[in-house]
N, C-alpha and C positions, 0 to 999 in steps of 0.2 A: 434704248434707241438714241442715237445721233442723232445732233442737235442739229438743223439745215445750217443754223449760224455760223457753225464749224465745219464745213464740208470745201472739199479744196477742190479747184474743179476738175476734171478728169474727161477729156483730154484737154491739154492747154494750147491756146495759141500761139505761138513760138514768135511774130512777132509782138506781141505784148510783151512777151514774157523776154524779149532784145530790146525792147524801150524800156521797160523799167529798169532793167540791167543796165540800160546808158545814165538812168536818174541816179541809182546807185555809183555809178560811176562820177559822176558827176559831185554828190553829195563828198564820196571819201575823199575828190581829190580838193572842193572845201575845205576841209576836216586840216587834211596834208598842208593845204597852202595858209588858211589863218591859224592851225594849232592852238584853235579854242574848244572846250571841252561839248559844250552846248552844242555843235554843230553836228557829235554822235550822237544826241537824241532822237531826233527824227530818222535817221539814219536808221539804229538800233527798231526802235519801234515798226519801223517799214516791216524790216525784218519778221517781226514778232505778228505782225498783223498778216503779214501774207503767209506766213507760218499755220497761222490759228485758221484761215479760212480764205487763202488767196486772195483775191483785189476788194473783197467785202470793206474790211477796214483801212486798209489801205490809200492814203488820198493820193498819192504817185498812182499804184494801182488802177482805183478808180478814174482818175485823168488819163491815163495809158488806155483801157480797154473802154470806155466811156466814147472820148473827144476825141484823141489822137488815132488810136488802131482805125476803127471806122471810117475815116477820111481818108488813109492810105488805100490807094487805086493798086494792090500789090495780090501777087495770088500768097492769100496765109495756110499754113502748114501746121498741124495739129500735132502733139505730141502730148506721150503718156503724162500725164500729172505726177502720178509718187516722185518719181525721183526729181523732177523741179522742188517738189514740196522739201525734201529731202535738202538740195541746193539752199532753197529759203533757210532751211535749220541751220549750216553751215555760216550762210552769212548771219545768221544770227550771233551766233555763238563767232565768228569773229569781232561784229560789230561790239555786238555785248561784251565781251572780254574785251577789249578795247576802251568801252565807256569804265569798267570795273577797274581794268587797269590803271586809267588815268584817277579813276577817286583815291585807286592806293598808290599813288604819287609814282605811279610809274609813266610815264606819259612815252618814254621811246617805246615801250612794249606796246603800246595805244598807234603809234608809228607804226609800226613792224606790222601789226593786225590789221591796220587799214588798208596800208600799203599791198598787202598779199591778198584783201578782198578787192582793191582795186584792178590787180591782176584778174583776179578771176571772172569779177564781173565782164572787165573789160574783153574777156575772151566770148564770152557770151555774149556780150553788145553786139562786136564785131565780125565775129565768124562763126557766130550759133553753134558755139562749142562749150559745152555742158562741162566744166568739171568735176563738179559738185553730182552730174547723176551720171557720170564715168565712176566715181568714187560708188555712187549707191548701185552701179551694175556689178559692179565687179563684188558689193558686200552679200546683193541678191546670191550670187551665184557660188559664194563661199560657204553662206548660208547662213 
């Protein structure tokens, strides 16, 4: 039996899920503009935590679908969970390569990783354009 702690929600709010994507946004291009290492940890962990169980552990999350969503006067739009969950994995594994890359003194590949999750996020902030669950439709359906 699956543990509630770990359960992602299904379906997700799509604006939550374009505010946290701005935090993320916001977080990497920190990261980009001081180029301290430290600045990928909350970053990474974001990741890891909405991974493990969407906005549970999460404290972006939680401030997002808590304080912020709730007060928007906006009609929100529901959308399947997996492949967001899926998305969160992606930016994990950039964020994280990124932090791993910077301890193994590569810091431009730390660059490079951010940089391409700031894109991505950034499409999702902006124009609720999913690349991360483009990628997991098309892996659905490959099979």
């Amino acid at each position: 039996m699956r543990s509630k702690w770990f359960d992602f929600p299904n379906p997700v709010n799509e604006t939550s899920a374009r505010l946290v994507a701005s935090g993320a946004v916001a977080q990497g291009v920190a990261f980009l503009a001081v180029r301290q290492w430290w600045v990928l940890v909350p970053l990474a962990y974001g990741f890891l935590a909405r991974v493990l169980s969407g906005p549970r552990f999460s404290p972006l999350g939680q401030f997002v679908t808590r304080v912020v969503t709730p007060r928007l006067r906006v009609e929100h739009r529901f959308v399947p969970g997996p492949p967001k969950r899926f998305a969160q994995g992606v930016g994990l594994a950039f964020s994280g390569g990124a932090l791993l890359a910077w301890a193994l003194g590569a810091p431009v590949v730390s660059y490079v990783l951010v940089a391409g999750l700031v894109v991505a996020a950034s499409l999702e902030a902006v124009l609720a354009f999913c690349l991360g669950c483009v990628v997991f439709n098309r892996l659905m359906r490959i099979g």
